[in-house]
PDB file with one MODEL, atoms N, CA, C and O in Angstrom:
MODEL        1
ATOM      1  N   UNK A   1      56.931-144.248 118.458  1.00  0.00           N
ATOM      2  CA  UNK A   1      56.557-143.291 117.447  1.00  0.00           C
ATOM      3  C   UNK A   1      55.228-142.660 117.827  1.00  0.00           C
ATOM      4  O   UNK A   1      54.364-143.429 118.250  1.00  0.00           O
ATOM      5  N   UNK A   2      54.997-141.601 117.750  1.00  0.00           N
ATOM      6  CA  UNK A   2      53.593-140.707 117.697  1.00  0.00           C
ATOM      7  C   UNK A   2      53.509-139.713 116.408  1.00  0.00           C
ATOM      8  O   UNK A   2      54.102-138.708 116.017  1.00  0.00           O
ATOM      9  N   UNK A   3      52.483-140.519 115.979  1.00  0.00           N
ATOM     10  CA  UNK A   3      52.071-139.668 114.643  1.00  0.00           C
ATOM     11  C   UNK A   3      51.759-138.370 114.917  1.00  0.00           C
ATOM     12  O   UNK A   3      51.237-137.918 115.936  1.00  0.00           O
ATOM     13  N   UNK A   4      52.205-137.664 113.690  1.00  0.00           N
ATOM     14  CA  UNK A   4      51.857-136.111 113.942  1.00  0.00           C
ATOM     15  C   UNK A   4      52.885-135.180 114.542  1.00  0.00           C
ATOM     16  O   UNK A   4      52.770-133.965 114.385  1.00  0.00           O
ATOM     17  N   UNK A   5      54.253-135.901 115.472  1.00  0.00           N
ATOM     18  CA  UNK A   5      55.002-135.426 116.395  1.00  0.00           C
ATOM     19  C   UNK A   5      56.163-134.614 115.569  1.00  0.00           C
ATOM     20  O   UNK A   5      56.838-135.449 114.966  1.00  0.00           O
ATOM     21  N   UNK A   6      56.520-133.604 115.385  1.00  0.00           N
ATOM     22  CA  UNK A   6      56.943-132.911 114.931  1.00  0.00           C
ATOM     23  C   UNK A   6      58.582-132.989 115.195  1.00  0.00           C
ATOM     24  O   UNK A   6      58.699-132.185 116.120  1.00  0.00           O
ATOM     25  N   UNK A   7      59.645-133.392 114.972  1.00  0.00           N
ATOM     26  CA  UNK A   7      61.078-133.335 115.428  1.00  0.00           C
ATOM     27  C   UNK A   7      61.845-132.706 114.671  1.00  0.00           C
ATOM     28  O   UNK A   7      63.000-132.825 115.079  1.00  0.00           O
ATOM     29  N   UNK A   8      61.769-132.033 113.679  1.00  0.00           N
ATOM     30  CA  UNK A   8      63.013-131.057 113.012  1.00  0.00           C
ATOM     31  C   UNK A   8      63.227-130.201 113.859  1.00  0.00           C
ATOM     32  O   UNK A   8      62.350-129.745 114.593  1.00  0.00           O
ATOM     33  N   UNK A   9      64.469-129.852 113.875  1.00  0.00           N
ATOM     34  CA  UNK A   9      65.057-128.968 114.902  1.00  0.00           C
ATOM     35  C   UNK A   9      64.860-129.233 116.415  1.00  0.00           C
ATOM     36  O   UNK A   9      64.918-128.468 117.378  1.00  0.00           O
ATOM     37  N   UNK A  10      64.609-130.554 116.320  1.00  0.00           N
ATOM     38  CA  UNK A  10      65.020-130.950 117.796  1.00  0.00           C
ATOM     39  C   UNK A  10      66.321-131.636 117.982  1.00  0.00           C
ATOM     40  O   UNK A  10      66.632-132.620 117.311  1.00  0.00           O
ATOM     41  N   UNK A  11      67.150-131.067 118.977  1.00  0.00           N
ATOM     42  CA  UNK A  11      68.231-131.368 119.465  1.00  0.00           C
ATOM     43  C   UNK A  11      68.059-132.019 120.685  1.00  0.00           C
ATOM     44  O   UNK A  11      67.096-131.791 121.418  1.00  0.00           O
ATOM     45  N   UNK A  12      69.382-133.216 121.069  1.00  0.00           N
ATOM     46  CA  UNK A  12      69.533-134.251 122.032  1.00  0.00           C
ATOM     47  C   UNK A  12      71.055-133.881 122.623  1.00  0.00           C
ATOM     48  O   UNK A  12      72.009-133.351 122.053  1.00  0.00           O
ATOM     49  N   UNK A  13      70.915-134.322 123.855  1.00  0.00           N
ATOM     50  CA  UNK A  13      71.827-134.745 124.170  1.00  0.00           C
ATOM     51  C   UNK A  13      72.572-135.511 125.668  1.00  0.00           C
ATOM     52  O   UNK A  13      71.768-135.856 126.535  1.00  0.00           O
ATOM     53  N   UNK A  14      73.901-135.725 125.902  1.00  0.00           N
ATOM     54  CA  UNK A  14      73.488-136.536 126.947  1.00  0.00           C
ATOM     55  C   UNK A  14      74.900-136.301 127.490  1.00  0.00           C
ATOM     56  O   UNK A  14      75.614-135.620 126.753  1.00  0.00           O
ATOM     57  N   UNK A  15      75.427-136.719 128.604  1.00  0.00           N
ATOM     58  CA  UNK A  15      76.432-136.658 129.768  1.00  0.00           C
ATOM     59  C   UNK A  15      76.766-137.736 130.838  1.00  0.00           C
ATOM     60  O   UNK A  15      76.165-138.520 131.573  1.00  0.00           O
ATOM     61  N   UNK A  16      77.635-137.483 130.635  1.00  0.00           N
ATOM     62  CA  UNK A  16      78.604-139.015 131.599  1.00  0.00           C
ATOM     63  C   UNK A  16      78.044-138.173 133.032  1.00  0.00           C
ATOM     64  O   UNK A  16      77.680-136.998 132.973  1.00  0.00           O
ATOM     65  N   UNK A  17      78.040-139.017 134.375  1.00  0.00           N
ATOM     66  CA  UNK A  17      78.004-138.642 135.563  1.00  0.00           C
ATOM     67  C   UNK A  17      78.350-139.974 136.028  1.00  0.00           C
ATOM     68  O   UNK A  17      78.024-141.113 135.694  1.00  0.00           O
ATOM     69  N   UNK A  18      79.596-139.153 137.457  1.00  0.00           N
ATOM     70  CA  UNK A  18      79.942-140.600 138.094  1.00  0.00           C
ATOM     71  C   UNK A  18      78.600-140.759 139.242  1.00  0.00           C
ATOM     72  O   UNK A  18      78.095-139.820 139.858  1.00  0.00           O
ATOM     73  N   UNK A  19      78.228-142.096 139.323  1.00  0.00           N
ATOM     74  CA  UNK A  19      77.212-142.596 139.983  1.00  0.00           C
ATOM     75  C   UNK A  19      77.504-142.391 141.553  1.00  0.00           C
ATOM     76  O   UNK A  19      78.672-142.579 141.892  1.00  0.00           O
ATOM     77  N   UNK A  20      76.644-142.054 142.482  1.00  0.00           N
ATOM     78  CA  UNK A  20      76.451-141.961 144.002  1.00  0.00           C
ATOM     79  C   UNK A  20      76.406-142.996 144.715  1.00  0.00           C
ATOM     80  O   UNK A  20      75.683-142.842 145.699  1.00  0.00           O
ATOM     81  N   UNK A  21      77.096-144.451 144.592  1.00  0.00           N
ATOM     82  CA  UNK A  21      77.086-145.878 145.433  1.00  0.00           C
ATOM     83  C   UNK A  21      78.186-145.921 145.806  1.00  0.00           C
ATOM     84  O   UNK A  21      79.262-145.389 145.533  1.00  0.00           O
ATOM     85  N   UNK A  22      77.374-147.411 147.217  1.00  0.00           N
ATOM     86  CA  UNK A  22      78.436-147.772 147.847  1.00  0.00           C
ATOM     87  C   UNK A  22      79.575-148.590 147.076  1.00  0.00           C
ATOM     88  O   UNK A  22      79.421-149.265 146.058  1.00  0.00           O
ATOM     89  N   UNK A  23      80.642-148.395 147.730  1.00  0.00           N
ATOM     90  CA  UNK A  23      81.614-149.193 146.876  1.00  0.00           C
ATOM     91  C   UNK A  23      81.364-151.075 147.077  1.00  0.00           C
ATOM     92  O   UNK A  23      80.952-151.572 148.125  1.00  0.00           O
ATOM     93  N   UNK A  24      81.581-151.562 146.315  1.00  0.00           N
ATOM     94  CA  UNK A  24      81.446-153.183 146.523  1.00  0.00           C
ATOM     95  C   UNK A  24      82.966-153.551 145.935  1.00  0.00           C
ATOM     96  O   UNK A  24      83.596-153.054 145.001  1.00  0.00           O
ATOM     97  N   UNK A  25      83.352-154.812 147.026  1.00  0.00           N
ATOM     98  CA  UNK A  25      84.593-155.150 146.424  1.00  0.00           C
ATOM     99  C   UNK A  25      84.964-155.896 145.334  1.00  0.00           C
ATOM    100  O   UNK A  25      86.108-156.162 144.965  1.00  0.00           O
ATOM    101  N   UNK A  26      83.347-156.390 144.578  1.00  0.00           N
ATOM    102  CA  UNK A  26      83.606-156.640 142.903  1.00  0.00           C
ATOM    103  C   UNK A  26      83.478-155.508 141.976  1.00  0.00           C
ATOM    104  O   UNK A  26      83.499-155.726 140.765  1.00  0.00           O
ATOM    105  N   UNK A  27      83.352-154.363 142.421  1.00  0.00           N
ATOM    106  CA  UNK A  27      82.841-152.785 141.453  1.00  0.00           C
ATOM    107  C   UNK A  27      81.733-153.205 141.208  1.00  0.00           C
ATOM    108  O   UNK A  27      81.483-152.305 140.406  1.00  0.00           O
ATOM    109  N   UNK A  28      80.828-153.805 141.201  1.00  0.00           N
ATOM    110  CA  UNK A  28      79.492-153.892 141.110  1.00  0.00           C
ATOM    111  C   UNK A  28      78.227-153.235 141.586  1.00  0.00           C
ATOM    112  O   UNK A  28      77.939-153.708 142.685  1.00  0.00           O
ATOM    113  N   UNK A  29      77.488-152.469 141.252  1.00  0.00           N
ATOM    114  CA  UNK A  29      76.706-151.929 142.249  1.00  0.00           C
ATOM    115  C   UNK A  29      75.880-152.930 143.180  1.00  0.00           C
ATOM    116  O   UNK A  29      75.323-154.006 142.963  1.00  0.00           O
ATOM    117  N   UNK A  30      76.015-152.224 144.166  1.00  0.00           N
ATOM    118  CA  UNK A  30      75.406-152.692 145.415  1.00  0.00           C
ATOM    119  C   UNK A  30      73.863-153.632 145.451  1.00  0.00           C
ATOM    120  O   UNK A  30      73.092-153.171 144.609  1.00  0.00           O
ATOM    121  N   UNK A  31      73.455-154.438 145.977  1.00  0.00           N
ATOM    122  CA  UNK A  31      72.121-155.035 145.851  1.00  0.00           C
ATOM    123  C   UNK A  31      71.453-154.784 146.978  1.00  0.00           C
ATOM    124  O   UNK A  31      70.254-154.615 146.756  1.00  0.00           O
ATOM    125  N   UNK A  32      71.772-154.688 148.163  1.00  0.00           N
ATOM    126  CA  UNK A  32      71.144-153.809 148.988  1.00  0.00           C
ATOM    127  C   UNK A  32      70.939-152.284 149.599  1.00  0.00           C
ATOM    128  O   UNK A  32      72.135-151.998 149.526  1.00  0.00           O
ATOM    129  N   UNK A  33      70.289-150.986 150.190  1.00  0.00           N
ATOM    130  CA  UNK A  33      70.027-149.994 149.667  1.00  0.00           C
ATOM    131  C   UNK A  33      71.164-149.994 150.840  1.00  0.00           C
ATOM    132  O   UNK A  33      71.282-150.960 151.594  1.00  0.00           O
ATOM    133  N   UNK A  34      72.041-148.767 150.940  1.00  0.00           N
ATOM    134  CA  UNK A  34      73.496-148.629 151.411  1.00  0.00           C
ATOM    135  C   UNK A  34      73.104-147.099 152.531  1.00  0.00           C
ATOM    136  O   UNK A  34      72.602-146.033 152.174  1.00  0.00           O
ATOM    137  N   UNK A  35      73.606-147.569 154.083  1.00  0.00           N
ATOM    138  CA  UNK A  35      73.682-146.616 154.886  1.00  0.00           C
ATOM    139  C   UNK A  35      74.718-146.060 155.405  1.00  0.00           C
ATOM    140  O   UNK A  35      74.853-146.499 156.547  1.00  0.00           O
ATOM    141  N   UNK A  36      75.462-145.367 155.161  1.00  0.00           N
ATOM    142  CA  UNK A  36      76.809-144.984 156.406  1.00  0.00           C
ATOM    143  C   UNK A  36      76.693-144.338 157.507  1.00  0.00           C
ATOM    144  O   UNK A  36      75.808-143.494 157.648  1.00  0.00           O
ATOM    145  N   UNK A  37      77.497-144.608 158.383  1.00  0.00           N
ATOM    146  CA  UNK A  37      77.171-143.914 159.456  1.00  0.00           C
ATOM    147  C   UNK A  37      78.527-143.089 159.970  1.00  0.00           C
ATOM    148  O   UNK A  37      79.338-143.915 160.389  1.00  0.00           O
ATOM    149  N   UNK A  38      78.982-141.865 160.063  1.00  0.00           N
ATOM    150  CA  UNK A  38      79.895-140.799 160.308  1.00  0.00           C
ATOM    151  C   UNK A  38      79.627-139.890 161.645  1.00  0.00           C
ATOM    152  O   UNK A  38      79.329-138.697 161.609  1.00  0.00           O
ATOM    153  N   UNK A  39      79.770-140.592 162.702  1.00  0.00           N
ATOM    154  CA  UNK A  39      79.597-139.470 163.936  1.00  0.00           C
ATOM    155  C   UNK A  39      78.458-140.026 164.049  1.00  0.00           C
ATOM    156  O   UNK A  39      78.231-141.231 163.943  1.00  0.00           O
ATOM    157  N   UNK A  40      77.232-138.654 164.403  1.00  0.00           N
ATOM    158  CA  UNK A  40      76.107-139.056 164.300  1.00  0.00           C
ATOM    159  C   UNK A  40      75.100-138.184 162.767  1.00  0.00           C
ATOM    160  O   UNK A  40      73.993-137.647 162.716  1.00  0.00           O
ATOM    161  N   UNK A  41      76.308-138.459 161.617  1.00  0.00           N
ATOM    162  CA  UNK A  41      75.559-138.469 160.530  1.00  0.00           C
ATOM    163  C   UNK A  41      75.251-139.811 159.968  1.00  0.00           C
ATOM    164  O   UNK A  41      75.991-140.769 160.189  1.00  0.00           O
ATOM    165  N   UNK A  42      74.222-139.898 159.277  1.00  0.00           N
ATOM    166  CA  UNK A  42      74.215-141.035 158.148  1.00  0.00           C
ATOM    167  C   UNK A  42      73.614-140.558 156.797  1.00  0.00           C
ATOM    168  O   UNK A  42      72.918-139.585 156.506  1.00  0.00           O
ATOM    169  N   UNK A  43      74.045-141.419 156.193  1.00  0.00           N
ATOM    170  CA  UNK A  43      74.257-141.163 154.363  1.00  0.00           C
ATOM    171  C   UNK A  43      73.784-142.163 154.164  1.00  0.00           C
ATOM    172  O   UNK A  43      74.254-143.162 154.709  1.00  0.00           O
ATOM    173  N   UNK A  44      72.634-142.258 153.272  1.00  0.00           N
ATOM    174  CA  UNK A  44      71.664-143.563 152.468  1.00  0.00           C
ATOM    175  C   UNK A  44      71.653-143.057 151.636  1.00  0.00           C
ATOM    176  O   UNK A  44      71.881-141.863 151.440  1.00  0.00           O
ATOM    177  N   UNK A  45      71.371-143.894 150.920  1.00  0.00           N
ATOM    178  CA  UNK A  45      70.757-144.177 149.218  1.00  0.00           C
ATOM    179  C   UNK A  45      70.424-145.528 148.900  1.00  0.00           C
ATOM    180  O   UNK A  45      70.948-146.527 149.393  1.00  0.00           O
ATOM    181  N   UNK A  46      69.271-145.483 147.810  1.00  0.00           N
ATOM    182  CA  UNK A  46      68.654-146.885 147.678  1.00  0.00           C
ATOM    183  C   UNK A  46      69.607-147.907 146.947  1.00  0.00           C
ATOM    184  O   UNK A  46      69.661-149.065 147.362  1.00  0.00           O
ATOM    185  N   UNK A  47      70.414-147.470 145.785  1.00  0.00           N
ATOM    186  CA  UNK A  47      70.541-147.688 145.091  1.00  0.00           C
ATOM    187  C   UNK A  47      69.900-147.789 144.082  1.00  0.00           C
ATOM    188  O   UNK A  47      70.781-147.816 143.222  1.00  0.00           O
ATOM    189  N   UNK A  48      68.478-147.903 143.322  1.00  0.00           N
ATOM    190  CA  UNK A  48      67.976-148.159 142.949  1.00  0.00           C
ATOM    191  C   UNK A  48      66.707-148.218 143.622  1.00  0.00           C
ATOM    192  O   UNK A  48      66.415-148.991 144.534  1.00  0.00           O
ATOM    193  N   UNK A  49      65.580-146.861 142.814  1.00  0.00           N
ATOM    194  CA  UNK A  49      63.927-146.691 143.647  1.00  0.00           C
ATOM    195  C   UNK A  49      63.814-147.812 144.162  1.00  0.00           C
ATOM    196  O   UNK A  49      64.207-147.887 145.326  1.00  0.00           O
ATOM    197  N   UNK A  50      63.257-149.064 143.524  1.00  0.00           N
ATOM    198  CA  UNK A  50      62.756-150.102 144.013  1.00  0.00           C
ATOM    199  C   UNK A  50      63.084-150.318 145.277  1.00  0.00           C
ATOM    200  O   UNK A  50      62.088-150.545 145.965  1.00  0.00           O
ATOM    201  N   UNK A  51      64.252-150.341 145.949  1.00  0.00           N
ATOM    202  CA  UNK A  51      64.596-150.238 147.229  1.00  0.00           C
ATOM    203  C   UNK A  51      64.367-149.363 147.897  1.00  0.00           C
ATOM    204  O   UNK A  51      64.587-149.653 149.072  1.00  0.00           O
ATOM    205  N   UNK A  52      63.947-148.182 147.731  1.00  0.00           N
ATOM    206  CA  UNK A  52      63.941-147.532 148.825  1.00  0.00           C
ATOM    207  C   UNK A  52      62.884-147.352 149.924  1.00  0.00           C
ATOM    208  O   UNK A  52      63.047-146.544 150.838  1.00  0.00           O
ATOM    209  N   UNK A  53      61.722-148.179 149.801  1.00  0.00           N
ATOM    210  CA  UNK A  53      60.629-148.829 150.929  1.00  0.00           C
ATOM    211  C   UNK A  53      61.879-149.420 151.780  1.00  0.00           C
ATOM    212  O   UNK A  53      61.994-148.805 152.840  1.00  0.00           O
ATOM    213  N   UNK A  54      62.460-150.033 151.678  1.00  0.00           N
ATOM    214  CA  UNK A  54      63.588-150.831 152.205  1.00  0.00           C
ATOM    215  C   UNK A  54      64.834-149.590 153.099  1.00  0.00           C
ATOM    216  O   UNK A  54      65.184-149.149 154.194  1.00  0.00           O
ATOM    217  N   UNK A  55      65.030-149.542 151.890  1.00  0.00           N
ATOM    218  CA  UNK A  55      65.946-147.876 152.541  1.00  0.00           C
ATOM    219  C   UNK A  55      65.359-147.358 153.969  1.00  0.00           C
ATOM    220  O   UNK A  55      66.031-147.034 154.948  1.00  0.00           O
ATOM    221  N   UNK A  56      63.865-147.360 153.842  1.00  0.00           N
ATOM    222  CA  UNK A  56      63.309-146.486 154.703  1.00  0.00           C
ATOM    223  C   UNK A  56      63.228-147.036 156.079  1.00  0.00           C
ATOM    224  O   UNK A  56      63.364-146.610 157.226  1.00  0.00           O
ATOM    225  N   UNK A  57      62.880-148.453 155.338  1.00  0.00           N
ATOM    226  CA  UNK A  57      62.854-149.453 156.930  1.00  0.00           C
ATOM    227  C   UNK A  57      63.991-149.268 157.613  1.00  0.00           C
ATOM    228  O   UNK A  57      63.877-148.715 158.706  1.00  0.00           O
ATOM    229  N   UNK A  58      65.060-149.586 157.253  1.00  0.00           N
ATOM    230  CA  UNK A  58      66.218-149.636 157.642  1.00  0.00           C
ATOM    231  C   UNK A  58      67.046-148.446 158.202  1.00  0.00           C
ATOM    232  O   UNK A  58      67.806-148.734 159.126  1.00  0.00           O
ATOM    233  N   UNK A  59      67.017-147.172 157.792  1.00  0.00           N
ATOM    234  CA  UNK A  59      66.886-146.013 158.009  1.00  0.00           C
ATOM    235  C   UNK A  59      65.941-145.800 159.662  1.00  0.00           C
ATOM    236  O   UNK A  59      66.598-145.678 160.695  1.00  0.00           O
ATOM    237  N   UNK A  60      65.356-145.794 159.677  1.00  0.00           N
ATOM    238  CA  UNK A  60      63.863-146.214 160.785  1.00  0.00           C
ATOM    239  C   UNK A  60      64.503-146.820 161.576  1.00  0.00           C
ATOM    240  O   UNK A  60      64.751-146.280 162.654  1.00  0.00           O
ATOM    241  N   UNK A  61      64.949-148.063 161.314  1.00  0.00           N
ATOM    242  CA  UNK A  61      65.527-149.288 162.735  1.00  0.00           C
ATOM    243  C   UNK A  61      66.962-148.571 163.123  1.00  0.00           C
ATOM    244  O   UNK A  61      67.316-148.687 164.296  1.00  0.00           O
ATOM    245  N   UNK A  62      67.907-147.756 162.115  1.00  0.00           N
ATOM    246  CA  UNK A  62      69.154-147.316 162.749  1.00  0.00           C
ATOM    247  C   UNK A  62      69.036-146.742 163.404  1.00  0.00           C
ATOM    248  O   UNK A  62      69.403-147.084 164.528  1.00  0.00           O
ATOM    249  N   UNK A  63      68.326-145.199 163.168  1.00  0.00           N
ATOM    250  CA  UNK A  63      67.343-144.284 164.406  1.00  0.00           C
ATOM    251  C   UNK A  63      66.987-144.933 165.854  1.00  0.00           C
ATOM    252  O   UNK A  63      67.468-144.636 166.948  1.00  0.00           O
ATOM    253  N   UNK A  64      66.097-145.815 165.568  1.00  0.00           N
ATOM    254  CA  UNK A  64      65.900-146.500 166.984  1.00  0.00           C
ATOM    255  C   UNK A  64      67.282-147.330 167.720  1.00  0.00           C
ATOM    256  O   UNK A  64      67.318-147.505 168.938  1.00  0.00           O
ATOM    257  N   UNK A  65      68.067-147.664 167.067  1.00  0.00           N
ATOM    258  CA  UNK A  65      69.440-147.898 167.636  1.00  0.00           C
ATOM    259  C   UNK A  65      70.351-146.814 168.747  1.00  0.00           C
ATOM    260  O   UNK A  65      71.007-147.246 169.695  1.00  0.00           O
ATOM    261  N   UNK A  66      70.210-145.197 168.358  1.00  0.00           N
ATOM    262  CA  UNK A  66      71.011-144.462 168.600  1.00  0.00           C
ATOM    263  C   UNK A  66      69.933-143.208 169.575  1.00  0.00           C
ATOM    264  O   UNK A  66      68.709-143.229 169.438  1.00  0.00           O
ATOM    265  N   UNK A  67      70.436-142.478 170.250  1.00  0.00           N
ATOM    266  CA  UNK A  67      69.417-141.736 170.861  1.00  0.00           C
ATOM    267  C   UNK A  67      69.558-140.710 170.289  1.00  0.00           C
ATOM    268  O   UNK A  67      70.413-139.824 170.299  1.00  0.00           O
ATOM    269  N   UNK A  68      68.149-140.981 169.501  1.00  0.00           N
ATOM    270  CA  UNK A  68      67.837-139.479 168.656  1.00  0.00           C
ATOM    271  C   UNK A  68      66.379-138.918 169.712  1.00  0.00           C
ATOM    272  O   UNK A  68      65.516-139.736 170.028  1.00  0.00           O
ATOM    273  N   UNK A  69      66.327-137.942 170.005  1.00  0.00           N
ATOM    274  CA  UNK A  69      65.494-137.530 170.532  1.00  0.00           C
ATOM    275  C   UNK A  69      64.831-136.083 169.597  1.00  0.00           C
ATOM    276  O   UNK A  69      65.572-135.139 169.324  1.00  0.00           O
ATOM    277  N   UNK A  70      63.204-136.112 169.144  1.00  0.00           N
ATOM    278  CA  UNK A  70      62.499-134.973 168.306  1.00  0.00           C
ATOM    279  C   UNK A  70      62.576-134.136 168.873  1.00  0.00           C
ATOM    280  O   UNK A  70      62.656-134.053 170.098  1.00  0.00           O
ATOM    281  N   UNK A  71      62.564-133.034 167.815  1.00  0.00           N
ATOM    282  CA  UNK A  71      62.483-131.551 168.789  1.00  0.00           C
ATOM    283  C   UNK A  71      61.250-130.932 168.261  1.00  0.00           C
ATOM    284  O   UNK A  71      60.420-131.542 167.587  1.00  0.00           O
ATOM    285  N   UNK A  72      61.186-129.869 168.552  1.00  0.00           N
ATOM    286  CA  UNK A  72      59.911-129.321 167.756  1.00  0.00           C
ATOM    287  C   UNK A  72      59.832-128.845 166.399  1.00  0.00           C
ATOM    288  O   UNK A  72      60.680-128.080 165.940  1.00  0.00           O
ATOM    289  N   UNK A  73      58.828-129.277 165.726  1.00  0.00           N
ATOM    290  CA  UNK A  73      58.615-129.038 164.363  1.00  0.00           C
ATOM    291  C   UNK A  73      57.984-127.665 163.471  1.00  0.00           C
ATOM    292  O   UNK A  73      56.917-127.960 162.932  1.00  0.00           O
ATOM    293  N   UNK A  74      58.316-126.600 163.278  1.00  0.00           N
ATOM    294  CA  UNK A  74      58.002-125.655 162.453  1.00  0.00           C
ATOM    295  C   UNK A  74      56.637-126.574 161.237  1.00  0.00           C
ATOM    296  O   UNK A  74      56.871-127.216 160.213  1.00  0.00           O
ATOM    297  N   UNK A  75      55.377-126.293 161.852  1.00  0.00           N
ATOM    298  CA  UNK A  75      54.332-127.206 160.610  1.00  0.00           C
ATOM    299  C   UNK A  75      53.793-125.711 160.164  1.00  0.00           C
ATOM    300  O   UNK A  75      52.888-125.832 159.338  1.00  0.00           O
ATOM    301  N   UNK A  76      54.018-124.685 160.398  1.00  0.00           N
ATOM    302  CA  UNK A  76      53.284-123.643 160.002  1.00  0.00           C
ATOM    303  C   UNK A  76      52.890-123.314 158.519  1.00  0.00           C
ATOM    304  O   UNK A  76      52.231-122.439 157.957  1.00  0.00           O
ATOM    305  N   UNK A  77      53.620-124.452 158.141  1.00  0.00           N
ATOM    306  CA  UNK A  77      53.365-124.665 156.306  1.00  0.00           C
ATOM    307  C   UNK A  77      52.643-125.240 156.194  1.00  0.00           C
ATOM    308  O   UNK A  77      52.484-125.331 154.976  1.00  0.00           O
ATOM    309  N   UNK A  78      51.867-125.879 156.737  1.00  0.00           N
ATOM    310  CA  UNK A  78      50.356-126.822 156.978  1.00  0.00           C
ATOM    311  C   UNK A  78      49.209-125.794 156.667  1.00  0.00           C
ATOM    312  O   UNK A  78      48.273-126.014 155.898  1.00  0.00           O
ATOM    313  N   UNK A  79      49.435-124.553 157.431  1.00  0.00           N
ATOM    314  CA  UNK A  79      47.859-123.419 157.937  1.00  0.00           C
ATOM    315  C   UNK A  79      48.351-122.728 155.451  1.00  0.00           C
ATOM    316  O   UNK A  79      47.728-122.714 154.389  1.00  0.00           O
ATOM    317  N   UNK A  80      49.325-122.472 155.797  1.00  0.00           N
ATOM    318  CA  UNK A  80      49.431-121.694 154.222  1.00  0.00           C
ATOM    319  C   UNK A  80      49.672-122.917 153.158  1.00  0.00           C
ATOM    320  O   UNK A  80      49.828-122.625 151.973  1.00  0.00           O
ATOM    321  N   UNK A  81      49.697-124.026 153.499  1.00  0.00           N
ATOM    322  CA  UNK A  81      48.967-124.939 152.125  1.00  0.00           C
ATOM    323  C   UNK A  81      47.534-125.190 152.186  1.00  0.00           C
ATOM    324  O   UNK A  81      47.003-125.537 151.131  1.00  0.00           O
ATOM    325  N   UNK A  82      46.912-125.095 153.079  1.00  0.00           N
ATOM    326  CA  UNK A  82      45.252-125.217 152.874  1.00  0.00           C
ATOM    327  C   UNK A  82      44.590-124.134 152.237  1.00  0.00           C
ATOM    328  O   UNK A  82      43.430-124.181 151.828  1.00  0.00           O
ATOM    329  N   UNK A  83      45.514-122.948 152.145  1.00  0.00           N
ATOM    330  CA  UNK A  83      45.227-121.669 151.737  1.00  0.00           C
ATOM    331  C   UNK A  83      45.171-121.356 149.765  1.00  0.00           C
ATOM    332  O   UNK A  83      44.892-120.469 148.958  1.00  0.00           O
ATOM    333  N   UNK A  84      45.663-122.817 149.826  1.00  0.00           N
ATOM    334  CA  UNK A  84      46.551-123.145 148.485  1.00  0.00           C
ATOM    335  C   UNK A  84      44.127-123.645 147.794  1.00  0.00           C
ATOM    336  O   UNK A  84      43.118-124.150 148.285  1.00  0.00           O
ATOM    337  N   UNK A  85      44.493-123.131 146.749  1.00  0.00           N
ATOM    338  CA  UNK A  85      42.959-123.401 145.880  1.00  0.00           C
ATOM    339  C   UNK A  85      43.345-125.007 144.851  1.00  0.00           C
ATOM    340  O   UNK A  85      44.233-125.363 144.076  1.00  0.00           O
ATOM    341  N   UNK A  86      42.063-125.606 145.438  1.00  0.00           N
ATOM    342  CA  UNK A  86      41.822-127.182 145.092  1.00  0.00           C
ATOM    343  C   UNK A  86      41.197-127.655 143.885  1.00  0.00           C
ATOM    344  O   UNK A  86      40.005-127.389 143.734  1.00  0.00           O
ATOM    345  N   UNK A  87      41.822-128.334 142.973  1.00  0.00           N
ATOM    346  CA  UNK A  87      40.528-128.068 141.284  1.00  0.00           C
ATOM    347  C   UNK A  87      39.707-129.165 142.091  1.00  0.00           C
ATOM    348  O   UNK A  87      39.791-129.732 143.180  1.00  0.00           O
ATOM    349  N   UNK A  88      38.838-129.164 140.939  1.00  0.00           N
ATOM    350  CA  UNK A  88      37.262-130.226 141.265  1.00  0.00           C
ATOM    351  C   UNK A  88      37.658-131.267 140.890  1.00  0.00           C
ATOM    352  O   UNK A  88      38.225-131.223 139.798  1.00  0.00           O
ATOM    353  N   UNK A  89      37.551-132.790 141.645  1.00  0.00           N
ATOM    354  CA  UNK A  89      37.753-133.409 140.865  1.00  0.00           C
ATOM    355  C   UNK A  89      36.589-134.547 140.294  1.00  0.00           C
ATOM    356  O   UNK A  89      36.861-135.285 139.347  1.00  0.00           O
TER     357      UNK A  89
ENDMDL
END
């Protein structure tokens, strides 16, 4: 509750969505964060934020599994965010 907060004529509402996990063979969602691998795509998700430090590790070690080699990076968005004005703090 917050005193003072005004709610007449506030409207709610809400929506089913089917969820983005791996399948488990109890229908359960997953307890660890879930990678697939298709060609040389892969598909993660944490399942759940808390995992996804984890996600990332793991993500990270598959990479080093497969030969991904960097190419060059477009940072030119680096020079026009400094351009960007800073409050005081």
């Amino acid at each position: 509750a917050i005193p003072g907060l005004e709610l007449n004529g506030l409207e709610w509402n809400s929506y089913t969505v089917d969820r983005a996990e791996g399948a488990t063979k109890t229908g359960h969602r997953p307890e660890t964060p879930q990678i697939l691998q298709a060609g040389n795509l892969l598909t993660a998700w944490p399942t759940k934020l808390a995992l996804a430090p984890q996600l990332a590790e793991d993500v990270c070690e598959r990479l080093s599994e497969i030969p991904v080699v960097p190419t060059s990076v477009d940072d030119s968005w680096k020079s026009e965010l400094a351009q960007f004005s800073r409050p005081q703090v």
